[in-house]
C-alpha positions as CSV (number, residue, x, y, z in Angstrom):
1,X,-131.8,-96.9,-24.8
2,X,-131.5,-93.0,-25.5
3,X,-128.7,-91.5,-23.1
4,X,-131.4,-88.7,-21.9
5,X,-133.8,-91.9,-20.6
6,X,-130.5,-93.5,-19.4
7,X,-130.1,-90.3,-17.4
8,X,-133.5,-90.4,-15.7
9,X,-133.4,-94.1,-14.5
10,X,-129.7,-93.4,-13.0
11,X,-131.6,-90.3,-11.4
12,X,-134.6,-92.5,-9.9
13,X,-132.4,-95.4,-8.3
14,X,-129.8,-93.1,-6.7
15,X,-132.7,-90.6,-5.0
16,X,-135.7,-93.5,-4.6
17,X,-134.1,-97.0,-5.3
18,X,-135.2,-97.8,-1.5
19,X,-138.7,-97.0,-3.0
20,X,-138.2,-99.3,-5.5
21,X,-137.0,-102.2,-3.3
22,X,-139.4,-102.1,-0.8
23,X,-141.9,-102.2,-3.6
24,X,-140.1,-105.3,-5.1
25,X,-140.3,-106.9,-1.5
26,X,-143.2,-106.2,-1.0
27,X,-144.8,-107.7,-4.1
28,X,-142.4,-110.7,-3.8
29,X,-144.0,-111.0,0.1
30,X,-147.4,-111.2,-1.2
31,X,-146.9,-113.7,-4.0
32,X,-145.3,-115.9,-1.3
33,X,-148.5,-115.7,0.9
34,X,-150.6,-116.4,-2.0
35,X,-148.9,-119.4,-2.7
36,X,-149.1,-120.4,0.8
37,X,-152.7,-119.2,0.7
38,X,-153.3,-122.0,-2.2
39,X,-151.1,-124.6,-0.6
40,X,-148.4,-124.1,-3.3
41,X,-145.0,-124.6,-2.5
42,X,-142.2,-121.7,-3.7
43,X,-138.7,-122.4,-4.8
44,X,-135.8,-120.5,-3.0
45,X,-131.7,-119.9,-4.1
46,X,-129.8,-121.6,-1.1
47,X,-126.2,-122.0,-0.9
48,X,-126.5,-122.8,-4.7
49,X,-129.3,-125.3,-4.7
50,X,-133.3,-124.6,-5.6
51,X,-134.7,-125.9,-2.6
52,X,-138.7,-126.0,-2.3
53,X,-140.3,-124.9,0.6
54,X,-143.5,-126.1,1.2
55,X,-146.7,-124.0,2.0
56,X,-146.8,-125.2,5.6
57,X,-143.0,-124.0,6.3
58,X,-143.8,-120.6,4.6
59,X,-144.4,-118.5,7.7
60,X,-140.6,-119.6,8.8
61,X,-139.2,-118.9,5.9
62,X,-140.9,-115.2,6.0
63,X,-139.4,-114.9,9.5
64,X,-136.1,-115.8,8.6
65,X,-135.7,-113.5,5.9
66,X,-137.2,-111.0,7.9
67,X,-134.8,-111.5,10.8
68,X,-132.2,-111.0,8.3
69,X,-133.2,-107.7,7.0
């Protein structure tokens, strides 16, 4: 990567990387309610482990992490 382009991404996360998270959550958020949507389970990092959460415990996983934000 050229230094100058190097530059500009340093530039965008330290003014708008909140902009860019909240997009990432946000598209993460809606891929998880799809799968729900489908009756697809996801797959989650916990305490080390994949553990898979099934479509009908979705909505409680979306409140916990919520409640942890």
């Amino acid at each position: 990567m050229k230094a100058e382009a190097s530059k500009d991404l340093d530039r965008i996360f330290a003014e708008g990387g909140h902009l860019i998270t909240e997009a990432l959550r946000k598209g993460a958020r809606e891929a998880i309610l799809r799968h729900k949507k489908e009756g697809f389970p996801i797959v989650v990092w916990r305490n080390g482990k994949t553990v898979w959460i099934p479509p009908e415990e979705i909505d409680d996983y979306l409140a916990a992490q919520d409640a942890r934000r």
